[in-house]
N, C-alpha and C positions, 0 to 999 in steps of 0.2 A: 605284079598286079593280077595277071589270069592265073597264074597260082590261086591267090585269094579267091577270085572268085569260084574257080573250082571247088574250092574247100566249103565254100557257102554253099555253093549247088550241092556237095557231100553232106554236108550238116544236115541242110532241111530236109532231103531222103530218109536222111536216120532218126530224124525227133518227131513229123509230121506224118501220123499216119493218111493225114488225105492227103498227100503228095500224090498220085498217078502218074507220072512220069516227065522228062527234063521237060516237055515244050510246055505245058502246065504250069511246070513252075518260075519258066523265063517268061510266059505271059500272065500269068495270073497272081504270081504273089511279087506285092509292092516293097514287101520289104528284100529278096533277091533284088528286086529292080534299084531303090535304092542307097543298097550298100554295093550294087556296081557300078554305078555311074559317080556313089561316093571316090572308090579305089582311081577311077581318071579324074576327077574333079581336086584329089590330096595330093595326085601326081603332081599335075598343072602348080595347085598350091606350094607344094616343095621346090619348083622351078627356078633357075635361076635368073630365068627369063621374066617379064613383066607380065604375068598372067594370072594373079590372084585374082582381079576382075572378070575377068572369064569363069576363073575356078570357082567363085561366087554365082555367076550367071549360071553356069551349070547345074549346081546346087541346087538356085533356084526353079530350076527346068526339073530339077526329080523331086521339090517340095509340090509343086502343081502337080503333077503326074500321079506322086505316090501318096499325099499325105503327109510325110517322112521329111523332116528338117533337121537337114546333117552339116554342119557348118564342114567345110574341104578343112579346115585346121584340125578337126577332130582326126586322133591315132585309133584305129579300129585293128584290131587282132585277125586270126583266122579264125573260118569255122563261130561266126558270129550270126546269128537266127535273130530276126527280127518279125515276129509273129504276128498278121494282122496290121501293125505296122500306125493306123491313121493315129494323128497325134504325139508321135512322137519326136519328142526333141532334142540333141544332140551339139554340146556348145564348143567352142571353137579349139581350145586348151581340154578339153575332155580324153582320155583312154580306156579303153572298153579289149581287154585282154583275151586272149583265146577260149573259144567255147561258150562264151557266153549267150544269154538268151532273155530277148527284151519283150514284152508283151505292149499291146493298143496301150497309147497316152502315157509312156513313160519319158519323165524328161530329165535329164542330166545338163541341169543348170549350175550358173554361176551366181558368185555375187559380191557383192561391190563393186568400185570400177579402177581397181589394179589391173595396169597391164597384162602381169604376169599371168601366172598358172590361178585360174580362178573357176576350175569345173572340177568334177569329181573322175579318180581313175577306180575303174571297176579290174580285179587281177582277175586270172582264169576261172569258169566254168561260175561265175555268177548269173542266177536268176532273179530279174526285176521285175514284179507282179506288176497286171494293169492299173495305168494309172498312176505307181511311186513317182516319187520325186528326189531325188538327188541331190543334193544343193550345196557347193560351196567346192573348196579346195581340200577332198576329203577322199581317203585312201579305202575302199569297201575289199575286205579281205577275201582270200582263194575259196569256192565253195559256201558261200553267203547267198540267203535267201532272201529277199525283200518283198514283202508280202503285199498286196493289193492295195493302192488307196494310201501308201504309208509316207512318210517325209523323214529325211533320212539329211539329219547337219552337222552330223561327229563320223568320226571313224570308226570302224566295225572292223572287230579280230576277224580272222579264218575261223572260216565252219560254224557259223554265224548263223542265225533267225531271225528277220529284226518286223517286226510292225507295228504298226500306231502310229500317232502325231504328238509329239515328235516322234521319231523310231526308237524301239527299246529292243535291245539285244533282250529275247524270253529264252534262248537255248542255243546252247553252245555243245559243239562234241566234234571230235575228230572223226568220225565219219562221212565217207563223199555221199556227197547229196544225191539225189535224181533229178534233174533240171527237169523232168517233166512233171513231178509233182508239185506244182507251186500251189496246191490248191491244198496239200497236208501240211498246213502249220498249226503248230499250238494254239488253241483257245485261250489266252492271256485272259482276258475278259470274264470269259465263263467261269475260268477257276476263281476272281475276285470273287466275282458275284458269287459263286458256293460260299465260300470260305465267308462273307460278311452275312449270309445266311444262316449257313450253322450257326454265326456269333450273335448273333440275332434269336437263336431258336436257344442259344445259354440264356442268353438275359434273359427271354419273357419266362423260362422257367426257374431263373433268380427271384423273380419279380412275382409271380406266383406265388412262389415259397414264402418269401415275406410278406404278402395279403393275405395268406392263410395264418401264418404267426401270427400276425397283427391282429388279425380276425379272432384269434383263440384265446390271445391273452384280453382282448376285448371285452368277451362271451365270460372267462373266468372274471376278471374284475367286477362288470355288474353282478352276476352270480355271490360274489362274496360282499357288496352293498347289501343286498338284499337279504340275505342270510345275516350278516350282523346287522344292520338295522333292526332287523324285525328281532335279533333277541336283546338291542339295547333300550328297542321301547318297550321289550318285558321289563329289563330289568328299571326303566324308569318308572313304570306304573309300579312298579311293586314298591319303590321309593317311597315315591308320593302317597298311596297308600298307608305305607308302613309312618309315615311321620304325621299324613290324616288322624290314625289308629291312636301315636301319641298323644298328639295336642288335645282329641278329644278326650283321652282319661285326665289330662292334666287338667280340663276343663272342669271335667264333674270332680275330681277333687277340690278341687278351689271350689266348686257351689256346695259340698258338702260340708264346707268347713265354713264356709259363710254362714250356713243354718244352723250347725252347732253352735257360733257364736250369737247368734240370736238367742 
């Protein structure tokens, strides 16, 4: 158990640069505070003695104190940061592997109401952004990132990215993370949003191109009414003319032969 906690007072040294020094950090950060009182409260809990009541009562004595609700069944690794700490929650069946690092209002819930193993195991040097949520009997891979705000109900490979609601694995690669950058993840979003953009900026000049076709063959259409209209009422007038021009000689023929026969 003071092994652990050792390793916890080593941890926050190395990842916190406002650390100042041990008494600092045995007074002042709630999440050292704790995940020490957790390590005697899991002790009691593993007892063979009749003391999970206690071990609960304890619990609850570093949930007022710190913020931090850590159920004594929960397996907690070494060298586990818990930053800030207020809001977070930690369930009974839960394991939380070496090196990991939890920020404000993360909770590692359960669900349904099976007995059994019903909280999520987090393996080594996982980072869970403010806020995540964990949820279920769900295995979150070595070196996985989970990004602020996110909800997270399937299982995630190693070396993992995951955010959104639900969580969506956006990048994967076998390179170890930096637990302190939880704050560089992909833009998932932003790239939608470009990519429905440019598709956006094809169409309207799809849509362009065919109002100007449409527009031209338009423009030609009346242009060619116009133009044979105007020579088919020439050539009607000249019709109607030319059969005037008949009927009239047929006309004075017929009166010239009337007066002959007179």
């Amino acid at each position: 158990m003071f092994e652990h906690i050792r390793a916890d007072f080593k941890i926050i040294r190395e990842r916190d640069p406002a650390s100042r020094g041990w008494l600092e950090i045995i007074i002042c950060y709630p999440g050292f505070q704790a995940l020490s009182i957790h390590r005697l409260s899991h002790s009691l809990w593993k007892s063979q003695l009749p003391l999970k009541l206690v071990a609960r009562c304890l619990s609850q004595i570093a949930r007022t104190l710190t913020g931090i609700e850590i159920h004594p069944g929960a397996r907690i690794g070494r060298s586990v940061f818990i930053d800030h700490g207020m809001g977070v929650v930690i369930g009974e069946t839960a394991k939380i592997g070496d090196n990991c690092l939890l920020y404000q209002g993360v909770t590692l819930g359960g669900t349904g109401k099976e007995s059994g193993r019903r909280h999520p195991t987090l393996a080594e040097n996982v980072v869970v952004g403010a806020g995540a949520k964990v949820l279920g009997a769900i295995n979150i891979g070595t070196n996985t990132r989970i990004g602020a705000g996110s909800v997270v109900v399937r299982d995630v490979d190693a070396n993992s990215t995951v955010v959104g609601i639900p969580g969506r694995v956006i990048h994967q690669s076998g390179v170890k993370i930096n637990p302190l950058a939880h704050s560089a993840l992909p833009d998932a979003e932003g790239r939608v949003i470009k990519n429905l953009m440019t598709r956006i900026d094809q169409l309207e000049n799809e849509v362009r191109s065919l109002k100007l076709g449409i527009k031209e063959i338009t423009i030609y259409n009346e242009e060619r009414e116009m133009r044979y209209g105007e020579s088919q009422s020439l050539k009607d007038r000249e019709i109607i003319e030319y059969i005037g021009e008949t009927i009239g000689k047929k006309e004075n023929k017929i009166d010239e032969k009337g007066e002959e026969s007179k």
